[in-house]
N, C-alpha and C positions, 0 to 999 in steps of 0.2 A: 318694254317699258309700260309700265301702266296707267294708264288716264282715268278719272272718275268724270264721268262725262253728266251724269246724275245725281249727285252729290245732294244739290239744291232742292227736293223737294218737299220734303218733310220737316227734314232735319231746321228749319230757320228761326228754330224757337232757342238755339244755341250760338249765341255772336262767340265767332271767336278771333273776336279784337277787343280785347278787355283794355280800359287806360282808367287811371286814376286822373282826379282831376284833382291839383295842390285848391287849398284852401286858403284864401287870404288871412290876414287880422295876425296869424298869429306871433308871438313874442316872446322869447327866453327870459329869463329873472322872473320881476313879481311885476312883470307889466307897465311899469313906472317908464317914462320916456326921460331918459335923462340928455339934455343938450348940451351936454358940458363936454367938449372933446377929446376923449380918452388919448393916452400919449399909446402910441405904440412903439416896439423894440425894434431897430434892425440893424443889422450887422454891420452897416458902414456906420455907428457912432463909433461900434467896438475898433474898427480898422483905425479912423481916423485918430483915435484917444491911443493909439500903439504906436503911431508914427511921431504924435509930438511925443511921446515919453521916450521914443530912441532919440530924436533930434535936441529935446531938454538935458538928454542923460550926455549925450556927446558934447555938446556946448558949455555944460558947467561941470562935468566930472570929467574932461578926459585927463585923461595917466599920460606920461611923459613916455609910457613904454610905449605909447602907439606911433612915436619918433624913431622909434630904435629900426634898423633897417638890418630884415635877417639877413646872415649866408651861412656860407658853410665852417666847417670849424677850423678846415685847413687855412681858409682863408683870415679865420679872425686868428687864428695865430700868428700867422703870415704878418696882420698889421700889428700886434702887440710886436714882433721885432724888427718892423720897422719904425716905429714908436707912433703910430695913429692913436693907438689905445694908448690913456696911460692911467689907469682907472678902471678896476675888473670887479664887479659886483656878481660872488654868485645867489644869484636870485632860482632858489627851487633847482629844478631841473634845465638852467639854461643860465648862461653866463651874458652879463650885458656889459659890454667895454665903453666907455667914456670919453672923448678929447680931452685938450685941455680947455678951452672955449670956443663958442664958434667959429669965432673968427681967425680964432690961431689958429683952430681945425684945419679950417679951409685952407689959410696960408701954408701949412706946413706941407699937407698932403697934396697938394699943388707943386710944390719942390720935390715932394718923393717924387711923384711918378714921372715929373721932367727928369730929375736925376736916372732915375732907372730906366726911362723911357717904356713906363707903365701905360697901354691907355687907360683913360679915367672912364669908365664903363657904367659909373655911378654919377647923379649929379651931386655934385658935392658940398652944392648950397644949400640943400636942405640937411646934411647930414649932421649929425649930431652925437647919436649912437649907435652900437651895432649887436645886435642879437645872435647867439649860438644855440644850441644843445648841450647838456653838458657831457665830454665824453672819457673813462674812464685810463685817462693819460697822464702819470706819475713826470714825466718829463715838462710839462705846462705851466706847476707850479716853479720848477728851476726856471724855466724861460723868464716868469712873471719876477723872479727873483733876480736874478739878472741885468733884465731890464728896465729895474725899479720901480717896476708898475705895481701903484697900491690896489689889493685887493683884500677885499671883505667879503663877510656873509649878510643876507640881508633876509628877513622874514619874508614870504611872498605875500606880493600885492593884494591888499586886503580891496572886495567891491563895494562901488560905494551902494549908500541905504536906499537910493532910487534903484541901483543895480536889484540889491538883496531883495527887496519891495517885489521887481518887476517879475525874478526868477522864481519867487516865493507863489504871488498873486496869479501871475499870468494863467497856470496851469488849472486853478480854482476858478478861476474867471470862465476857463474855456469851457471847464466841466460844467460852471451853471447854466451856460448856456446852451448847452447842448442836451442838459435835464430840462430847459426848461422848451426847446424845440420840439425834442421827443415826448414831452407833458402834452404840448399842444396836439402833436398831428395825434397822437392815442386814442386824446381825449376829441377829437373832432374840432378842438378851437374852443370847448365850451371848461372843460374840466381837466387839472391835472392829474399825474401820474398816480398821485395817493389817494384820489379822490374816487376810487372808484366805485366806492359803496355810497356815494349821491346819485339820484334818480336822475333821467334824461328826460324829466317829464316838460314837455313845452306849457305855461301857462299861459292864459288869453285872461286879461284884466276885463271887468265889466263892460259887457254891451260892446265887448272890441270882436266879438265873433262873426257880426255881421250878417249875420242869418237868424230868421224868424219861421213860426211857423205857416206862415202864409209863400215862404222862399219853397218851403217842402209842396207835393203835389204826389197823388196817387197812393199814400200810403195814409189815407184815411182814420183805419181801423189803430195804427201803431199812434198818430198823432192823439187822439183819443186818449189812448191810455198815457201817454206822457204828458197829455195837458195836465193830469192830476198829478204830476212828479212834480212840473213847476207851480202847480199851487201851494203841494206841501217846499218846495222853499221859501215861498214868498210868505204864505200863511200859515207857520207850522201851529202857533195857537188853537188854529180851529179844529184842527186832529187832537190835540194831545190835551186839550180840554174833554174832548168827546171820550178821553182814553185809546184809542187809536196808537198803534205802534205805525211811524213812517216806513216804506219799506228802506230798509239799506241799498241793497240793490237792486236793477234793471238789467239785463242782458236783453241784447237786440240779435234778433239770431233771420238769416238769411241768407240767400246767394251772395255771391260777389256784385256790387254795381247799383244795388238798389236801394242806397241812403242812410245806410246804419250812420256812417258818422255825419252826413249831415244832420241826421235827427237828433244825435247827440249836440252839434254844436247849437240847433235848433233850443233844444231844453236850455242851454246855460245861456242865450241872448236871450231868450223872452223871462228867464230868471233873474237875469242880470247879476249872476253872481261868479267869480272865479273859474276859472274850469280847466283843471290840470287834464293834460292830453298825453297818452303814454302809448308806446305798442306793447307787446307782451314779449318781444324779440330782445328789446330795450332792457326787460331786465335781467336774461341771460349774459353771463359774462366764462370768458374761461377760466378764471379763479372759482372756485366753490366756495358758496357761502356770500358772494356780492347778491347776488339776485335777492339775498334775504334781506342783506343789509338795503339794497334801495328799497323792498317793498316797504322797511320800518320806516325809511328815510321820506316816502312819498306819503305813507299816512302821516307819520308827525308833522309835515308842511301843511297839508290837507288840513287839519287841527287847527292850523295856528290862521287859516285863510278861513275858516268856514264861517258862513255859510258857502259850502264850493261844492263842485262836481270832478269827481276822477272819473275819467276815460279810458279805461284799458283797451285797445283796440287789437285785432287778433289775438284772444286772450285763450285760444288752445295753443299758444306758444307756450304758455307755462301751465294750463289748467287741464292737458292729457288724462287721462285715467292713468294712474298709479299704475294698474296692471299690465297697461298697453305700452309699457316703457320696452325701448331695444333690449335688446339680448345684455345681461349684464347691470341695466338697471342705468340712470340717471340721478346720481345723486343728486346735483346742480339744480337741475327743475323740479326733484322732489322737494330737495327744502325752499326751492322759490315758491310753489303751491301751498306745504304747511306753514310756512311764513304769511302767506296772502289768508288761508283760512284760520289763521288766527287773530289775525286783523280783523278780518270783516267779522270772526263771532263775536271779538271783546271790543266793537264799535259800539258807541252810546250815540241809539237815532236820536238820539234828543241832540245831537253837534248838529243838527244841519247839513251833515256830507253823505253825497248822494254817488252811488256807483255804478257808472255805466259800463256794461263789458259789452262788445261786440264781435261773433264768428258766426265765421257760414259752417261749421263743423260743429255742432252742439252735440251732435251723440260723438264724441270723444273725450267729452270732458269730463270730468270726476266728479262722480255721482255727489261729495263732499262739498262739493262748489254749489251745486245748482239746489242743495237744500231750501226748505225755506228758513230767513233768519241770514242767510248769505245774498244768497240773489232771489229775492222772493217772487219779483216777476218777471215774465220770459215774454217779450212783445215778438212777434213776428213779424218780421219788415218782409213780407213777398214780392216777387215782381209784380207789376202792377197790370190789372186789365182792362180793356177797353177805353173805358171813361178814364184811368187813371193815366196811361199812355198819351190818350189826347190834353191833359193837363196838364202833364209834364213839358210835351210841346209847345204849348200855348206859354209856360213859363220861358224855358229855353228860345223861343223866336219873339218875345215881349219887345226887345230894344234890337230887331232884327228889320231889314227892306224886305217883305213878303208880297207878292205881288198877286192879282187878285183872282187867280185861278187855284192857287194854295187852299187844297181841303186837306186842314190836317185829322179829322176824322179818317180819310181813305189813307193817311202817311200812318195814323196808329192801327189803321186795321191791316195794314201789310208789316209792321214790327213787331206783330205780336209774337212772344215770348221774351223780348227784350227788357232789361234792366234799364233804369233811369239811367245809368252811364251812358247805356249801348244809344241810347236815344237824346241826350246833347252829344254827343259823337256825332252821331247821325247829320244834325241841324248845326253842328259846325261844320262836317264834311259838305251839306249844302251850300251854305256861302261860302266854303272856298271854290266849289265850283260854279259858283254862279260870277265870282271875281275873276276866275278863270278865263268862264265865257265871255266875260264882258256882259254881263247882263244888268240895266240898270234895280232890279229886285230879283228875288231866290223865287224861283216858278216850280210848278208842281214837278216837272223833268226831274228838275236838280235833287227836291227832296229823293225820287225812285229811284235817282244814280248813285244819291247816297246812301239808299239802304241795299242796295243792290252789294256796292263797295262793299260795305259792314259786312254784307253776310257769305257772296261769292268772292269776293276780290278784287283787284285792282284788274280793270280791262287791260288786254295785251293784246293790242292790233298788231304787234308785231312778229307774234309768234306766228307765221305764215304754213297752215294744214299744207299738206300733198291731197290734190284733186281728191282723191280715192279716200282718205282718210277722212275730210271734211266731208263727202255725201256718208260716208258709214255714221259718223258721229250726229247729222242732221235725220238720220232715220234712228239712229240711237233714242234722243230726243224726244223726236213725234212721238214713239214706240210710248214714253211716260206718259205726254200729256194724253196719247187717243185713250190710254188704257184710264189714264185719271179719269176722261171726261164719259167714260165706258161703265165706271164705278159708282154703285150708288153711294152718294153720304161722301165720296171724294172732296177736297175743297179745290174749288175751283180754278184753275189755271194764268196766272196773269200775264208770263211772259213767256215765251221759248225763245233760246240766243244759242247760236254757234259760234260767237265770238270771246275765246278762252279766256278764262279769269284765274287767276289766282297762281297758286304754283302746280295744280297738276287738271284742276274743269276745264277740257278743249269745249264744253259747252253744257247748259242744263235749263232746266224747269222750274220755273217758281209756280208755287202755290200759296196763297194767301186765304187763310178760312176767312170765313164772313164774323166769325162769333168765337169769343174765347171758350174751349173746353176744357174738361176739370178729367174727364172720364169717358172712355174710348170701350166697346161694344165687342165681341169677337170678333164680328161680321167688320165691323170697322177696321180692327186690328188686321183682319185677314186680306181686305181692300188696300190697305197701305201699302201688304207684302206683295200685290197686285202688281200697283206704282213700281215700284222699286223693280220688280223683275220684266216691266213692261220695255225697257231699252232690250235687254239680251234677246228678250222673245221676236223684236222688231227687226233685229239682224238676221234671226236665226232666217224669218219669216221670207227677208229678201236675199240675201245672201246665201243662206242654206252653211253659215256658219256665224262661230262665235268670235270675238275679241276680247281680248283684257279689259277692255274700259269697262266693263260693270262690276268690276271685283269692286266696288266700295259699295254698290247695290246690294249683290248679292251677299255679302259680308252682313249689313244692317239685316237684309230683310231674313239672313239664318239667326242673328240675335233676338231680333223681334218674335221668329216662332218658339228660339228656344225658353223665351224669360215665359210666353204664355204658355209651357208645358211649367216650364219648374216652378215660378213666380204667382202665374195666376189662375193656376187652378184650371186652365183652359184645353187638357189631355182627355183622352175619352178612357184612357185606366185610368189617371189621378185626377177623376175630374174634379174635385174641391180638395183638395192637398196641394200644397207646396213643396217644393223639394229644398230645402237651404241647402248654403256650402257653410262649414265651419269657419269662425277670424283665428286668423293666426296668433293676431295678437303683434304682427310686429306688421310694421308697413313697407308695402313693397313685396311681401311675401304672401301670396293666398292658402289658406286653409283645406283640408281637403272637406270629401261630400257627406254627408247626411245620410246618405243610401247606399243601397249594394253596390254591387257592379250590374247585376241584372237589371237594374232599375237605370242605370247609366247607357246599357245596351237599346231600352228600350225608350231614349230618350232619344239617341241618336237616328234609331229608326224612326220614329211617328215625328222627327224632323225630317230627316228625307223623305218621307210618306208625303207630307204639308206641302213643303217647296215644291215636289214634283208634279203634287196636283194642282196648285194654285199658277204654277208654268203652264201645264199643260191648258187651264183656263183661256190665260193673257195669249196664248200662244195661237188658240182657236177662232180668241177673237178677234186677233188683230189679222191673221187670215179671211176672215169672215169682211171686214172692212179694211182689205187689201187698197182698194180704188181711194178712202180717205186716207192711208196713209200715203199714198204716193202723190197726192194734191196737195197734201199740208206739206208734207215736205220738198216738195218743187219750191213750194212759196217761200218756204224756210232759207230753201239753198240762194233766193235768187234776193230777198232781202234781209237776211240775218239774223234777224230778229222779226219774232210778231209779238202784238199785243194779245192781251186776253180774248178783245172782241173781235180782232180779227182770225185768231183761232177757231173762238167757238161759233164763227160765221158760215169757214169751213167747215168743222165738223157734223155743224146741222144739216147740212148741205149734202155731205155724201155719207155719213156714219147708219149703220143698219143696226138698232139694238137688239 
C-alpha cells in the first residue's frame, strides 16, 4: 500500500477543500415581499371532499336495490314456488323478486319455514327483496306462470347525476392533480410542466444584495475596473454625453474561490439596481431549443427591469468553443450560445443592462463571445497576495473573539496560494476549533491547526504506525526538511509532524515562503526536485533501501523536470523551444505530440539523466550530515512534531554545508 509521507511541501499553494459559501438576500419573482398567505394544495382537502360525496351520494340517492339480498338462482326459484316472491322484475342481466309487503313478508315466510321446518338462515326483518343472475332457463317463465307471479321487464337502474358527476369528474380530477405534482417536482417548485422556456434566473431587488465594495478585500485591481461599471449605472449621462459607448459586457475570469460572484453582487448593491442571477447550467435543458428560449426570456425581463445587471455564472457551460463540442456535436448548447450572441449584439447600451459572465475556464470559450461589443472587458479576479490575504482575514475575523497573540500577517504568509474561500474556511475552521477547545478567544494555535486541516487533513491520532514503520516515515520526513534547509533559495521549514493526516500522509513537511513569487529560476526549480526526493534519499541513506511512501514525491518531482524540458525551454538540446502536445478537441481525451519519436526518446532520457543526478546530489548530502539527520530525527520520534525554530535550532547545530 502506498503512503505519500511528503505530499506537504510545496504543493500548499493548492487547497483542496474547495466549499461554496450560499449568499444571503436572494429572492425568486421581481423581489417584492408579499405578506399575504398563499393557500397551499394538499391531498387531504382531495380525501376529505370524496368521503362526503360517497356519504352525500348514499344518504339522498340510495336505490331500493341496495335492499335486494342476493342468492343463488336455485334458491330464488325455490322461493317463487313456495310463493315468498310474488313479483319478478327482470332488471338487465339479473332478476329481482318482490314480497307482498313487509310485513306480510315476514308473516308468511315465518309459516313456510315452520311448515316445512326450513331453518330461517336469513334475517328476515330486514328482507324485502331478493336478487339473482339471470339464467337461461325456459322452465322459470312456466313456474312464474303457474304461480301467478307478475313479472315484467324493467329498463336498468339509471345513476344518479351526483353518481354520473362523480364517475365522470373523479378521473379528471386525479389526472390534475397529478399534472400539477409532476409540474412541481420538474419544475423545482418554481415553474410548471410548460414552462420550460422561462429562465431560472433568481432576482435580488435593490440594495437586497447585501454586499458592498468595502465587503470585497484583496482584489484591488478588479474592484478598480468595476467601480467604473457602477458609475456607468448610476451615471450613464456623463458617458453618452461625452459619446462614449457603455460596455455591454464584463467577464470576471479566475480560479475557483476567489470572488468572482461576490464582486458581481458587489457591483449591483453599490448600483442599487436589479440584478438577475443565473448559472449557465440553468439554461441547458434536455429538450432542444429551451436554452434559446430562456436566453430570449431572460433578456426580455432584463429590458423591462433596467436599469439592471445579468449574472451569468459558470458561463462555459453554454459559451464552449463551437469547435470543442463532443464528438457528434451539441446542438442544444449551440443554439443556447447563438441565441446569447445574438442578444448581446442587438442590445442597445443606451438600456442601462449590464452583463456580467463569470469562469475560471476562459480559454474555452468562443472566440465569438469574448469579442469586443459582447464582453468588452475581461477583469481578472486572481488569488490574492500577501497584503490581500491579510485583508481578507481581517474582513472574515471583524465580528470574531481573536485573542491577542493572533498575527494574522504570519496566518496569511503561511496560506499563501490560497483563494478568498480557502481562507474564510480557514477562520471558520479556527473558531470551531477554538469552541472545541474550550478556549475563551481563537489564538494563533487554532488559526495553524486550521490551515494545517485545509491543506494536509484532518489529524488521525488514531491510526496507530507499527514501531518500524513510524521511525522509517520520521527519517522519511527529516530527509525533506535537512535537504530543504541544505538548499539554497528553499523556503523555509515551519513544521515536521509524524502524525497522519488526511486519507493516505502517515506524516510530512510544511514550508511557508516568506514572499509571494510570480517566477521560479532553474536552479530554484532544480532545488524543489531536491525537496521532493530528499525523503527516499533519507531511507535509502539509513536503511540501505527504499519504500513506497515517496511515489507521490517522486511522481511530482518527474513532472516538474519533465514540463522544464518540454514547457520551459530548460533542456540543453531544446534549450529555448518548447515542446507542445496537440488538443484533441474533446475533453477527457489528450492529443497526441508536436515531435518525433526521437525527440520523445530523448526527453525521456535527459529526465532520467535530471532525477538521477539531482538523487545522487540529496543522496551525498544527506550522508555528509548523517549525525543531523539522526538528532533531528530522535527528537522527531520522541515529540512528534517540531516547530520551525526548533528544527532549524537543530540543524545549525550539527548540519556541515
Amino acid at each position: 500500500m502506498e503512503h505519500d509521507h511528503g505530499d506537504m511541501m510545496l504543493e500548499t499553494s493548492e487547497n483542496r477543500h474547495k466549499k461554496k459559501t450560499e449568499e444571503p438576500g436572494l429572492h425568486t419573482g421581481d423581489g417584492n415581499r408579499n405578506s399575504r398567505k398563499k393557500f397551499t394544495f394538499s391531498i387531504w382537502y382531495f380525501v376529505i371532499a370524496f368521503i362526503l360525496i360517497i356519504i352525500f351520494n348514499n344518504l339522498f340517492f340510495s336505490s331500493n336495490l341496495n335492499e335486494a339480498v342476493s342468492i343463488d338462482y336455485s334458491q330464488f326459484k325455490e322461493y317463487v314456488a313456495e310463493g315468498r316472491i310474488v313479483q319478478v322484475a327482470f332488471d338487465g342481466d339479473q332478476y329481482i323478486g318482490y314480497g307482498i309487503t313487509k310485513k306480510d313478508a315476514i308473516t308468511k315466510l315465518q309459516e313456510i319455514a315452520a311448515t316445512h321446518q326450513i331453518p330461517s338462515t336469513i334475517d328476515t326483518s330486514s328482507i324485502t327483496a331478493y336478487q339473482t343472475y339471470r339464467i337461461d332457463d325456459p322452465s322459470f317463465i312456466q313456474l312464474l306462470d303457474e304461480k301467478g307471479v307478475e313479472y315484467y321487464a324493467t329498463e336498468p337502474a339509471q345513476p344518479s347525476v351526483l353518481s354520473y358527476l362523480v364517475s365522470m369528474l373523479l378521473p379528471v380530477l386525479i389526472f390534475f392533480i397529478f399534472y400539477a405534482w409532476l409540474s412541481k417536482r420538474m419544475a423545482g417548485g418554481a415553474q410548471g410542466v410548460m414552462s420550460f422556456s422561462q429562465n431560472k434566473s433568481k432576482l435580488v431587488a435593490e440594495n437586497d444584495t447585501g454586499v458592498r465594495f468595502a465587503d470585497v478585500a484583496g482584489e484591488d485591481e478588479a474592484k478598480a475596473e468595476l467601480v467604473e461599471v457602477v458609475d456607468f449605472l448610476k451615471n450613464p449621462g456623463r458617458y453618452t454625453d461625452m459619446g462614449a459607448r457603455i460596455p455591454k459586457g464584463v467577464l470576471l475570469v479566475g480560479p475557483p474561490g476567489t470572488g468572482k460572484t461576490l464582486l458581481a453582487k458587489a457591483v449591483a448593491g453599490e448600483a442599487g439596481v436589479p440584478f438577475f442571477r443565473m448559472s449557465g447550467a440553468d439554461f441547458v435543458e434536455m429538450f432542444v431549443g429551451v436554452g434559446a428560449a430562456r436566453v430570449r426570456d431572460l433578456f426580455k425581463q432584463a429590458k423591462e427591469k433596467s436599469p439592471c445587471i445579468i449574472f451569468i455564472d459558470e458561463i462555459d457551460a453554454i459559451g464552449r468553443k463551437r469547435s470543442d463540442a463532443s464528438i457528434g456535436g451539441n446542438d442544444e448548447r449551440e443554439q443556447t450560445l447563438n441565441q446569447l450572441l445574438v442578444e448581446m449584439d442587438g442590445f442597445d447600451s443606451r438600456t442601462g443592462v449590464i452583463i456580467l459572465g463569470a469562469t475560471n475556464r476562459a480559454e474555452v470559450l468562443d472566440p465569438a463571445l469574448l469579442r469586443p461589443g459582447r464582453f468588452d472587458r475581461q477583469v481578472l479576479v486572481d488569488k490574492p497576495d500577501l497584503n490581500g490575504r491579510e485583508a481578507i482575514l481581517r474582513i472574515h475575523t471583524k465580528k470574531m473573539k481573536i485573542a491577542a497573540d493572533v498575527d494574522l500577517k504570519k496566518i496569511a504568509q503561511g496560506s499563501a496560494g490560497l483563494a478568498g474561500a480557502d481562507l474564510a474556511n480557514i477562520t471558520n475552521e479556527a473558531a470551531l476549533q477554538a469552541v472545541r477547545l474550550g478556549h475563551d478567544a481563537v489564538t494563533q494555535q487554532d488559526f495553524e491547526e486550521a490551515i494545517e486541516k485545509s491543506i494536509a487533513g484532518l489529524e488521525r491520532k488514531s491510526r496507530v504506525l507499527d514501531e518500524k514503520e513510524r521511525i522509517r516515515v520520521a527519517y522519511h520526513e527529516t530527509g525533506h526538511a535537512l535537504t530543504a534547509y541544505l538548499t539554497e533559495g528553499s523556503s523555509p521549514v515551519t513544521k515536521i509532524s509524524i502524525i497522519p493526516r488526511g486519507y493516505g500522509a502517515l506524516g510530512y513537511t510544511l514550508q511557508y515562503p516568506t514572499e509571494d513569487r510570480f517566477l521560479l529560476s532553474e536552479a530554484e526549480l532544480l532545488g524543489s526536485v531536491d525537496v521532493m526526493l530528499g525523503g527516499r534519499a533519507a531511507e535509502e541513506t539509513v536503511f540501505s533501501d527504499i519504500s513506497t511512501g515517496a511515489s507521490n514525491d517522486i511522481s511530482r518531482a518527474s513532472d516538474t523536470v519533465r514540463q522544464m524540458i518540454t514547457e520551459y525551454g530548460m533542456s540543453e538540446k531544446f534549450r529555448n523551444m518548447t515542446l507542445p502536445k496537440t488538443n484533441s478537441g474533446i475533453e477527457g481525451v489528450s492529443g497526441g505530440r508536436e515531435y518525433s519519436e526521437a525527440t520523445q526518446q530523448y526527453i525521456d532520457n535527459e529526465t532520467e539523466r535530471i532525477i538521477d543526478e539531482r538523487y545522487t546530489h540529496v543522496l551525498n548530502n544527506l550522508r555528509k550530515n548523517r549525525e543531523a539527520l539522526e538528532k533531528i530525527t530522535q527528537a522527531l520520534l520522541e515529540k512528534e512534531v517540531l516547530e520551525g525554530d526548533e528544527f532549524e535550532a537543530l540543524a545549525k547545530q550539527f548540519t556541515v554545508k
